[in-house]
C-alpha positions as CSV (number, residue, x, y, z in Angstrom):
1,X,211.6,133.9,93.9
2,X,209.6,131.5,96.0
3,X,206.6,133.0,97.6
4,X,206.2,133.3,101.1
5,X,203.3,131.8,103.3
6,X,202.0,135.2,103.9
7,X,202.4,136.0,100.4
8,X,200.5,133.5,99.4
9,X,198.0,134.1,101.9
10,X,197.1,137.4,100.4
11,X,196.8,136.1,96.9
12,X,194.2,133.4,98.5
13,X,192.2,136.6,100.4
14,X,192.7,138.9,97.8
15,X,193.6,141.3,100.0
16,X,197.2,142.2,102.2
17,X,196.5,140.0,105.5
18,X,196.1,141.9,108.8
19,X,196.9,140.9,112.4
20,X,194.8,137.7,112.7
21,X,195.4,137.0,109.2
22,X,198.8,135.7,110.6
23,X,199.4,132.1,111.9
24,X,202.1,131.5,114.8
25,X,204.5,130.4,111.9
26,X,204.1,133.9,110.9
27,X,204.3,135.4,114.1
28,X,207.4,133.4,115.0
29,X,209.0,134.5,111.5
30,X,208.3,138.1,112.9
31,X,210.0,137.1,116.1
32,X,213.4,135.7,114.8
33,X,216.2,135.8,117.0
34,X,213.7,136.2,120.0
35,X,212.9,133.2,122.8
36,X,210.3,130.6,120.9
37,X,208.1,131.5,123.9
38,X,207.6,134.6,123.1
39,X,205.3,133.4,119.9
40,X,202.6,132.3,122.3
41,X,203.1,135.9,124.6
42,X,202.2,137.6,121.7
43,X,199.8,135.4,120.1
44,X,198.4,135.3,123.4
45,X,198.2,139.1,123.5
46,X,196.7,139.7,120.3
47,X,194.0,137.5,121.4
48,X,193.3,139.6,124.9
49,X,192.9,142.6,122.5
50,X,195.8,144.2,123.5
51,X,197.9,146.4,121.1
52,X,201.2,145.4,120.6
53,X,202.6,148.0,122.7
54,X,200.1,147.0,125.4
55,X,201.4,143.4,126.0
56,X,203.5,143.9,128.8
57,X,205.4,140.6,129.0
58,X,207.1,141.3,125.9
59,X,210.2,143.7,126.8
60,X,210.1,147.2,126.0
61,X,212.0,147.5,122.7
62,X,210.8,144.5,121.4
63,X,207.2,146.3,122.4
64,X,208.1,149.3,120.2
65,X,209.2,147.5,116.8
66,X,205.6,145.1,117.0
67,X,203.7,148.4,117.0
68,X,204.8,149.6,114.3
69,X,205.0,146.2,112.6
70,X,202.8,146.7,109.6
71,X,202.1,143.1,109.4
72,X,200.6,143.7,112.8
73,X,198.2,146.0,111.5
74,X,194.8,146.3,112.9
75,X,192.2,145.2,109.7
76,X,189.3,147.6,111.6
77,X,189.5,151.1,112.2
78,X,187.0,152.4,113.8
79,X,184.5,154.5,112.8
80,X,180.8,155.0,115.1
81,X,180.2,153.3,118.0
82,X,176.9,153.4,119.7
83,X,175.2,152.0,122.4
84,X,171.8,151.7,123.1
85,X,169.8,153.8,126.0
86,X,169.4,150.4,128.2
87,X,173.3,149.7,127.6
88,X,172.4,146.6,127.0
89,X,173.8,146.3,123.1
90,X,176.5,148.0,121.6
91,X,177.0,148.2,117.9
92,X,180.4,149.8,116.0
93,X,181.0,150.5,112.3
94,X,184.4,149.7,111.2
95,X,186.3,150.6,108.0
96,X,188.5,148.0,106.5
97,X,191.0,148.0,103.8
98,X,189.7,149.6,100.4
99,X,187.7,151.9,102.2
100,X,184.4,149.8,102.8
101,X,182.4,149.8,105.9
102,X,180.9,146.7,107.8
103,X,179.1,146.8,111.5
104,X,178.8,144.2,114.5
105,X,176.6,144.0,117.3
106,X,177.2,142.9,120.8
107,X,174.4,141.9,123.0
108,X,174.1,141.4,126.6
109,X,171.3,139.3,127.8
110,X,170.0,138.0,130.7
111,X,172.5,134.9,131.7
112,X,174.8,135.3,127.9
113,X,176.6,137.6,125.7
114,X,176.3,137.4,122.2
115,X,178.4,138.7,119.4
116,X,176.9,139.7,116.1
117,X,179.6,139.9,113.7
118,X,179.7,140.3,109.5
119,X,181.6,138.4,107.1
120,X,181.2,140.8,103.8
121,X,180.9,144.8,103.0
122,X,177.6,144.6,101.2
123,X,175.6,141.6,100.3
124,X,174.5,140.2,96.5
125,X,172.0,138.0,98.0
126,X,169.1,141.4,97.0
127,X,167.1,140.5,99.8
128,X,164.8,144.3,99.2
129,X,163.2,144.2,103.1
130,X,167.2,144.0,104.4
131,X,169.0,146.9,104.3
132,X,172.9,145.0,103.6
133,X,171.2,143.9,100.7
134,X,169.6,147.2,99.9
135,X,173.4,148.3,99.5
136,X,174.7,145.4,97.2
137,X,177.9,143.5,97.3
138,X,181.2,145.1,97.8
139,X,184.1,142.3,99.1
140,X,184.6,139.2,101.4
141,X,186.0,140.1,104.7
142,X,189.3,138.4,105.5
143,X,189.0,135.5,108.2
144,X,191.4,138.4,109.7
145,X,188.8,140.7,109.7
146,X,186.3,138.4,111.1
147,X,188.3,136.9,114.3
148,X,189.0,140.9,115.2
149,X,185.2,141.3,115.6
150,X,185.0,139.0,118.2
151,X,188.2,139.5,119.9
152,X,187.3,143.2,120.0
153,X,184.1,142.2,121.1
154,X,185.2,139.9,124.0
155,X,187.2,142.7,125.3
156,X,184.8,145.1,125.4
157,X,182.5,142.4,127.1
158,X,184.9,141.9,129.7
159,X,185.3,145.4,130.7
160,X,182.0,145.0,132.1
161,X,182.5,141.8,133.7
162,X,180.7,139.7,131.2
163,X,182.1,136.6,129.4
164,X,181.3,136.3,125.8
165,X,179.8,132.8,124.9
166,X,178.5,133.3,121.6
167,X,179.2,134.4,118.2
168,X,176.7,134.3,115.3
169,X,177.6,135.3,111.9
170,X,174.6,137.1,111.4
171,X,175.6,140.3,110.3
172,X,176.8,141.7,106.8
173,X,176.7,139.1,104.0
174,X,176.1,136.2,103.5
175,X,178.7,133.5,105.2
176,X,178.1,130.6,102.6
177,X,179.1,132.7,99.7
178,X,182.4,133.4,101.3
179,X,182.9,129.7,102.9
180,X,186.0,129.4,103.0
181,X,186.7,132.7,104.4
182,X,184.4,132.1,107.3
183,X,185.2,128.3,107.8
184,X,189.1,129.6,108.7
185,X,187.3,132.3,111.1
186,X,185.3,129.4,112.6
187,X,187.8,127.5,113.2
188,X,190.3,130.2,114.5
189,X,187.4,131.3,117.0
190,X,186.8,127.9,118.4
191,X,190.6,126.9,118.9
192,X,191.9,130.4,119.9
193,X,189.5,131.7,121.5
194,X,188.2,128.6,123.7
195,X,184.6,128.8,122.4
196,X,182.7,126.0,121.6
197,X,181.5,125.0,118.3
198,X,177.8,124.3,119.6
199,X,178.1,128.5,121.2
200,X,178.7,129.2,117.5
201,X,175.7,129.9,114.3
202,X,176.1,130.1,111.0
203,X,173.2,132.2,109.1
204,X,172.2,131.7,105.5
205,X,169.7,132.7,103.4
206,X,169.8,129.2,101.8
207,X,173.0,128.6,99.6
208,X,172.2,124.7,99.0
209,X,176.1,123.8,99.0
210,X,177.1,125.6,101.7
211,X,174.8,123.8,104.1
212,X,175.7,120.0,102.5
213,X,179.8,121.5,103.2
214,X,178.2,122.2,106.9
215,X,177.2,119.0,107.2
216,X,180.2,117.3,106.4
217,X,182.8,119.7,108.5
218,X,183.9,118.1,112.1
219,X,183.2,120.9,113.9
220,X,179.2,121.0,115.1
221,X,178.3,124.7,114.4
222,X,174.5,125.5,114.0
223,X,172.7,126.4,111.5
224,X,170.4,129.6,110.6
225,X,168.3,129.5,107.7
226,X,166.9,132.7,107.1
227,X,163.8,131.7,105.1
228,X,160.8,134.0,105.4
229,X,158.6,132.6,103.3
230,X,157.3,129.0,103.5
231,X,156.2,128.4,99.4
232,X,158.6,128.9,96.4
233,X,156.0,131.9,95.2
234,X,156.7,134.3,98.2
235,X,160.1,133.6,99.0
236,X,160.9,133.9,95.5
237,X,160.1,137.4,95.6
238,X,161.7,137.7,99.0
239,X,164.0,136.2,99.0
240,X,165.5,135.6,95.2
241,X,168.4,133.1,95.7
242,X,165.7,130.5,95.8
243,X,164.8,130.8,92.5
244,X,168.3,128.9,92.4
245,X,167.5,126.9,94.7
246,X,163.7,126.6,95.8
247,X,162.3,124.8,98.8
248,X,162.2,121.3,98.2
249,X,166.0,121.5,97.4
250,X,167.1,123.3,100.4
251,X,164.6,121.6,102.7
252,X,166.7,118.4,101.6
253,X,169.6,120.0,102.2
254,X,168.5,120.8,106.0
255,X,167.6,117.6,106.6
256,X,171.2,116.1,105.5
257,X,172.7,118.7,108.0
258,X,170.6,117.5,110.9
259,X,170.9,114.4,110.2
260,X,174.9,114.4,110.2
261,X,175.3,117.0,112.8
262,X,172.6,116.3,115.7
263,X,171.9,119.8,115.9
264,X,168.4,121.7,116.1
265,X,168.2,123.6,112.5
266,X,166.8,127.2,113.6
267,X,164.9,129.2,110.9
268,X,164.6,132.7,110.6
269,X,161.6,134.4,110.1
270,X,161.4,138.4,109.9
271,X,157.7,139.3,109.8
272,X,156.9,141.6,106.9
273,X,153.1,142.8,107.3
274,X,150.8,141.7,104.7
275,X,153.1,139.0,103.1
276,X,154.6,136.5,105.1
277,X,152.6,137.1,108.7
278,X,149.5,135.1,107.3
279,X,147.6,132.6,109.0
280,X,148.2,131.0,105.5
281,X,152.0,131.4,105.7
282,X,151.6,129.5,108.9
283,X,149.8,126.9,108.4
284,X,152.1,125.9,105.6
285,X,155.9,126.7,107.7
286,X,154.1,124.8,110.9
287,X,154.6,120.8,108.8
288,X,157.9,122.0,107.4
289,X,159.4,123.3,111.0
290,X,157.9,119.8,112.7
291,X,159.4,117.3,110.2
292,X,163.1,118.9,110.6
293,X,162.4,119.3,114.1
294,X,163.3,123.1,113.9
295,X,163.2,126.2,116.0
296,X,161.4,129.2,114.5
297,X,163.1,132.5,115.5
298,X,160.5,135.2,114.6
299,X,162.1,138.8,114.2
300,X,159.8,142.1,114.3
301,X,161.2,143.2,110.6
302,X,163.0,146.7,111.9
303,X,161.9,149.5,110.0
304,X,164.2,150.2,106.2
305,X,164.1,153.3,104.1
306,X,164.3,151.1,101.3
307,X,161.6,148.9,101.9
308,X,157.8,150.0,101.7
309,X,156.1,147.4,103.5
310,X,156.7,147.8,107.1
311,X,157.3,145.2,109.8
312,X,154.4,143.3,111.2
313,X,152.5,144.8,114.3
314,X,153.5,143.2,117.9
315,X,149.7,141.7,117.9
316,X,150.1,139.8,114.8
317,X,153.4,138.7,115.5
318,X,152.3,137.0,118.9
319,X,149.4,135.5,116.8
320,X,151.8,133.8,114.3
321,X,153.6,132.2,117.5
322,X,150.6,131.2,119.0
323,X,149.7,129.6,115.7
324,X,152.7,127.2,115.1
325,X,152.6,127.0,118.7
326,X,149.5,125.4,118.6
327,X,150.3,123.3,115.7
328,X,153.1,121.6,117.5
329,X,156.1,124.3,116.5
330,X,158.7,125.1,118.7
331,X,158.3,128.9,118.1
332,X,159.4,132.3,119.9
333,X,159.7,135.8,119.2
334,X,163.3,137.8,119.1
335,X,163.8,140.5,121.4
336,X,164.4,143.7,119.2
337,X,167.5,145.1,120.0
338,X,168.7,148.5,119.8
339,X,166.2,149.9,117.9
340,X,167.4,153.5,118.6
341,X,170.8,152.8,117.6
342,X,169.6,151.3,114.0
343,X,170.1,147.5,115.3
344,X,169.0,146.1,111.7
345,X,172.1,144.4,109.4
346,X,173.3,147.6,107.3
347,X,171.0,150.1,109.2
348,X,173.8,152.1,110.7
349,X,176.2,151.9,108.0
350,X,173.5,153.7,105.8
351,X,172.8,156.1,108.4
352,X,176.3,157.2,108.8
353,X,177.3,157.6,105.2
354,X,180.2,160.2,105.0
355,X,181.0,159.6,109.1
356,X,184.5,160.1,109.3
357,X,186.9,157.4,110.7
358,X,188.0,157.8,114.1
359,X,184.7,160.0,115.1
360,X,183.2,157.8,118.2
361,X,179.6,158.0,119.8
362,X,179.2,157.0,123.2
């Protein structure tokens, strides 16, 4: 027996697809019989973040067999969702298929919203100061499971009258060591959802051929590198992938994407007192940031059980701006974010372990 295209889907994932998992030659082979247009009302509904049931330009019986369609099954259930005391950021923990348990973040600013979203359960990347990697690696996330995010996200945005612009995978795991995965999410997002490419970030922690396949994709997305350390020395220790591949190599790397996408390269910095918020530290990130014409995002490190070395103090953290600012480096601070709702990556997942599904915080 020939395989199907969803069949064959699920072998690729590893996993049994879910509703954005499906392409509109699925959806039409789930439509047979009915009016072509009825693909795009549907597809078109799914996309709102409507149930099935809840697209009302579909008739009333064909409303009733899509909901309990199980190839129009939801991939997140949810499990917490919180919001912080300024109502400015809301963060949920799903459960997905196998049982495994993966957040995102939405954040209202001044003038944009911003969706946080993950792209694994767990993380093998062993960063100790993060608490995803605290918990290790447990699966990829479907690109299925990574366009619901934001779809969910963009409704719930739009119940309070703001528009969803952005979407950086910034969350869970690590987006290059699931590349393909993430790539079809990407693309899905852009083309689906109308956002552009340049509204969209990719994070890594440094996985050198993930960045060179960035460089060479059509589609301009930026680039996060979350790099914390600015010699091989520290960020080995902080940040071990680099022992694969250390800084000359991924510098390189940077530069190729820059130079083939025309995009500002952003690096991430979380400021760990005592290790990387040294005049030291910046007086050697401050030539690196300049030559590839980079941002520097500095993050206040949130607070981890597993990690003794707390974050560094808001006065030292303004003094390592003020000193690549001075040498020339394009440099701000992040605003923490839902601090009382345990805003770091894998912070509320931790907290909540043995939450029931379904039980909601408002």
């Amino acid at each position: 027996m020939t395989p199907t295209d969803q069949e064959r889907r699920a072998v690729r994932w590893l996993t049994v697809p879910t509703r954005f998992d499906l392409d509109e030659a699925d959806i039409a082979a789930l439509l047979d019989g009915e009016p072509h247009y009825r693909t795009r009302q549907l597809h078109d509904g799914l996309f709102s973040g409507a149930e099935p049931e809840d697209i009302t330009v579909l008739p009333k019986a064909l409303r009733g067999r899509l909901a309990v369609e199980p190839n129009l099954r939801p991939g997140l259930q949810p499990v917490l969702e919180v919001v912080s005391r300024d109502g400015s950021t809301v963060r949920w923990l799903w459960e997905i298929e196998g049982g495994h348990r993966v957040e995102t973040v939405l954040m209202h600013y001044p003038g944009r919203t911003t969706v946080c979203v993950s792209s694994q359960a767990g993380c093998a990347m062993g960063c100790g100061f993060c608490a995803t990697g605290q918990l290790g690696f447990e699966r990829h996330l479907t690109p299925g499971e990574i366009i619901e995010q934001v779809v969910r996200a963009r409704a719930r945005a739009a119940e309070g009258g703001r528009r969803l612009g952005n979407v950086v995978f910034m969350g869970m795991g690590e987006p290059f060591a699931s590349y393909d995965r993430v790539w079809a999410a990407v693309e899905v997002i852009h083309r689906d959802l109308h956002l552009s490419a340049r509204h969209l970030t990719l994070s890594t922690v440094g996985l050198v051929p993930g960045i060179r396949r960035l460089a060479s994709e059509a589609l301009p997305v930026n680039l996060a590198v979350s790099l914390h350390a600015a010699d091989d020395e520290l960020r080995d220790r902080l940040v071990p992938i680099n022992r694969r591949y250390p800084l000359a190599v991924l510098l390189e790397a940077c530069a190729e994407y820059v130079s083939a996408s025309g995009r500002r390269l952003s690096f991430e910095w979380a400021l760990i007192a005592g290790d990387n918020d040294t005049d030291d530290q910046a007086d050697k990130l401050a030539p690196i940031a300049r030559e590839l014409r980079a941002h520097v995002n500095l993050i206040p490190l949130n607070p981890t059980p597993g990690h003794p070395t707390p974050g560094s103090s808001p006065a030292r953290v303004r003094a390592f701006r003020d000193r690549l600012v001075a040498a020339g480096v394009n440099a701000t601070i992040r605003q923490n974010r839902g601090t009382d709702i345990d805003a770091a990556c894998g912070q509320l997942r931790a907290s909540t372990a043995g939450v029931p599904v379904a039980l909601r915080a408002r």
